[in-house]
N, C-alpha and C positions, 0 to 999 in steps of 0.2 A: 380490467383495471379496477372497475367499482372492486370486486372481490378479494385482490390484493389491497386495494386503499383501507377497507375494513379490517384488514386480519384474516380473511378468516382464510380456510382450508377446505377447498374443495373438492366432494369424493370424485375417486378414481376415475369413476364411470361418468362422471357431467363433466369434468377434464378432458377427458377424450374425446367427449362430444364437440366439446366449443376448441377443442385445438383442430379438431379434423375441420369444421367449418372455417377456421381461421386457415388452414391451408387452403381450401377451396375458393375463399371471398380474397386471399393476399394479392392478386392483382388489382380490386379497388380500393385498397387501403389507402390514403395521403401518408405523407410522412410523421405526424402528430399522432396517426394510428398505429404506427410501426411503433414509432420508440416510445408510446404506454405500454403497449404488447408487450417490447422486451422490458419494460423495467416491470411491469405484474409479472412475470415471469420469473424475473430474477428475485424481486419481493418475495413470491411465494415458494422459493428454491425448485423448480421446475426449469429440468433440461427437455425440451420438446424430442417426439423422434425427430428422425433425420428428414422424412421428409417434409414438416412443418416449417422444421429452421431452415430448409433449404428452401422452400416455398420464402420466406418472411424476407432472404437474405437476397432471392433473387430478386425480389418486388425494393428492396432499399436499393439496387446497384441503379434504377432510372431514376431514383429522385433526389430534390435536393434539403436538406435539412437544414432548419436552425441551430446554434450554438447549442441550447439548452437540450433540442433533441439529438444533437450528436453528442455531447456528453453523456446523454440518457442511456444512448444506445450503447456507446462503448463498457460505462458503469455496469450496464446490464450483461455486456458480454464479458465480460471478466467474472463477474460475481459467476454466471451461470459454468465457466467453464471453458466456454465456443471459441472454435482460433478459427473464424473465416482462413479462405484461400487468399495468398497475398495480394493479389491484385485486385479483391476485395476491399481489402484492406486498404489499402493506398491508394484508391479512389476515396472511401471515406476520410482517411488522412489528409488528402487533399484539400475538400470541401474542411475540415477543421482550421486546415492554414490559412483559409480565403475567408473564413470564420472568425479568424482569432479573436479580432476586437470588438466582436458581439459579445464574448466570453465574460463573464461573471464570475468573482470568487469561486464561491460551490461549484459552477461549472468545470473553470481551468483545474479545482481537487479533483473533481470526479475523473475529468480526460486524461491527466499525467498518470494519477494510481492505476489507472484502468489500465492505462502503456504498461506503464512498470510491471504490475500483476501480471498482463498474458505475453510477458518478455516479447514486447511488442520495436522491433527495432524503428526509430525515427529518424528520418533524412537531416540533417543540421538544420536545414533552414524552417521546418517544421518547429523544432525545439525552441531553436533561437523565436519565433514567431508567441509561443507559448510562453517562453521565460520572462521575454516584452511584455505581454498582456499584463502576467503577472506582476511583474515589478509596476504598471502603470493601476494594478487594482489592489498592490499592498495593503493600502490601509481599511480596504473593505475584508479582507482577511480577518477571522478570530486565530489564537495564537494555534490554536491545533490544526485545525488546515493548513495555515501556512510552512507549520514544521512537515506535515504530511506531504504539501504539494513539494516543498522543497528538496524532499528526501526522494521523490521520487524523482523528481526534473534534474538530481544529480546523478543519479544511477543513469537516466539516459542522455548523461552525458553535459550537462548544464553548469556551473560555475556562477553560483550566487553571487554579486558585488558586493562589497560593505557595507553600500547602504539598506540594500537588500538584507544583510543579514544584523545590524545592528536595528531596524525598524523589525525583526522580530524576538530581539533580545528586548526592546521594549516593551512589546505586547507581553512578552512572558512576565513579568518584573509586575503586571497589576492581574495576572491569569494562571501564573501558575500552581493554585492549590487544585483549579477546575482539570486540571492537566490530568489524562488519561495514562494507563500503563506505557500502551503504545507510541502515543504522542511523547510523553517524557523519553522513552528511548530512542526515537525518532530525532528530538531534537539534540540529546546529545550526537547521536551518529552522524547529522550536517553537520554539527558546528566543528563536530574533530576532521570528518573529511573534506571541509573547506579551508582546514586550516584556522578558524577562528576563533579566540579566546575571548570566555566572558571573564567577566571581572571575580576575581574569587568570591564575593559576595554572593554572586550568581549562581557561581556553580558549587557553592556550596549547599545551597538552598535548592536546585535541581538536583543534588544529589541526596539530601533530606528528605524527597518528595520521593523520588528512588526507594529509599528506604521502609517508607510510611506506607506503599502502596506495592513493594514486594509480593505479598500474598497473591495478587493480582494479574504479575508477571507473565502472560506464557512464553515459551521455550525463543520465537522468534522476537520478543523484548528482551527477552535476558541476554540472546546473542547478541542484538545490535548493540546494548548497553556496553557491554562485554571488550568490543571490538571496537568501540567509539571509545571505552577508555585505553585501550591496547594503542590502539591508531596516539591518541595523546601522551600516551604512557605516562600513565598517572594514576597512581594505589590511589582506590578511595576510603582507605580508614580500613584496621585489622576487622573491625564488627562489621561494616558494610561487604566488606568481600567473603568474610567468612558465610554470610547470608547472603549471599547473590552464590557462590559456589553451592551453600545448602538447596536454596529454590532448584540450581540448573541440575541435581542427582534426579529431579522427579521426571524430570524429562529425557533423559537419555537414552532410554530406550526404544522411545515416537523418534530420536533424531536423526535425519538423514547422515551420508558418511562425510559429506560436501560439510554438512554445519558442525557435526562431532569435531575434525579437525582442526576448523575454522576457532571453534569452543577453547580449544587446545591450546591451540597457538596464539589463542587471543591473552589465556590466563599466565601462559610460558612469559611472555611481553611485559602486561602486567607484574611481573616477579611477587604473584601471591605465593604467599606461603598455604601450602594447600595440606589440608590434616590425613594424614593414612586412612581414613577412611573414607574418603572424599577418592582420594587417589583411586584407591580398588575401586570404588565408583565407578569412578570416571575411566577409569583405565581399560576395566575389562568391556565393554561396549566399543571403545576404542578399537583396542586388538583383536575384537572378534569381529570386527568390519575390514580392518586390513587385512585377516587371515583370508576373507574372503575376497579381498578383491589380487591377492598373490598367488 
């Protein structure tokens, strides 16, 4: 933990050392020992062997943790990669439900992403218990969490209320120049797949921020951007689109054949006018993923 909290990078051979005794000592860890373990872990981009995490994973299935160290854990298990066995899973899912309202902003960010990232399915009542928390610890929310947790808690399966979502058209209105690439396409992507329109002021001024921090974009902000305006259908300006299509040519190569289409059918929606050059672009990545999957 000290050595992640530090930064630093530890060599190969003292890693191995202190992970093989952390297999050997994992039956008397507490739970507060566990989930620093995974989150230095996940801090320092280290997937253990197998049988470390299988050691760590066995020694979590008898104990019971706090909100902050089930957040920790799951945050950590996504970050690192790990898809425990389900019934793994749904024992700690459990203890999260019966948790819920220990749960702290950062925390209910950290548990929903952490779902969402290791396409982690949740039982309804589970959700509904987290979306609760949430809407009862909105106003401790900064605006990028709440766009984060929201977009996640709608993928699996959540429906924001208006009040819910007009308390974070608030927060945006005194935070959004701090707004991240992600964050800004995150929040357009709730607000078109809830159905909810900000006031043209709004999203004009979300769409400025768009613009100003382009450069910045990676390929998974460009698509949800993309798809959150398709979903609303709504051109954002010939100069904005022609530069959100410029940004999305440097990535189509890294993109999967799920998001290429996705890309497609988002810009088709949009009715951009997209330039011959753009098109071969975009096109032949296109075609040469469907040649392959015909």
């Amino acid at each position: 933990w000290a050595l992640a909290r530090m930064g630093c990078s530890a060599p190969s051979d003292l890693m191995a050392a202190l992970l093989d005794r952390v297999e050997h000592e994992a039956r008397s860890f507490n739970a507060q020992d566990l989930a620093s373990i995974f989150w230095a872990l996940a801090k320092m981009g280290h997937h253990p062997k197998s049988a470390v995490m299988g050691a760590l994973l066995q020694r979590a299935r008898v104990l019971s943790f706090s909100a902050q160290a089930l957040a920790m854990i799951l945050w950590a298990l996504a970050i690192i990669g790990e898809h425990p066995e389900a019934d793994w899973m749904a024992s700690l899912l459990e203890q999260v439900k019966r948790e819920a309202l220990s749960f702290g902003a950062r925390d209910l960010a950290n548990t929903v992403w952490a779902c969402e990232r290791m396409g982690q399915h949740l039982e309804p009542d589970i959700v509904e218990a987290l979306a609760e928390q949430v809407e009862q610890s909105i106003l401790f929310f900064n605006a990028q969490e709440l766009a984060y947790t929201l977009q996640a808690l709608t993928k699996l399966g959540y429906v924001p209320g208006s009040d819910t979502v007009l308390t974070l058209l608030a927060h945006m209105r005194h935070t959004l120049p701090s707004f991240n690439p992600s964050a800004l396409a995150n929040t357009l992507w709730v607000l078109a797949a809830t159905g909810n329109n900000p006031s043209p002021d709004l999203m004009d001024a979300l769409l400025k921020q768009v613009g100003q921090r382009l450069p910045f974009f990676n390929g998974q902000a460009l698509l949800n951007t993309l798809c959150a305006l398709a979903i609303r259908r709504q051109h954002p300006g010939r100069y904005l689109m022609a530069a959100l299509l410029e940004r999305l040519t440097e990535f189509l190569s890294i993109m999967s054949t799920q998001d290429l289409f996705a890309a497609v059918k988002a810009i088709a929606t949009i009715q951009a006018s997209v330039a011959p050059f753009f098109s071969e672009a975009l096109l032949e990545p296109v075609c040469n993923n469907f040649s392959c999957c015909t």
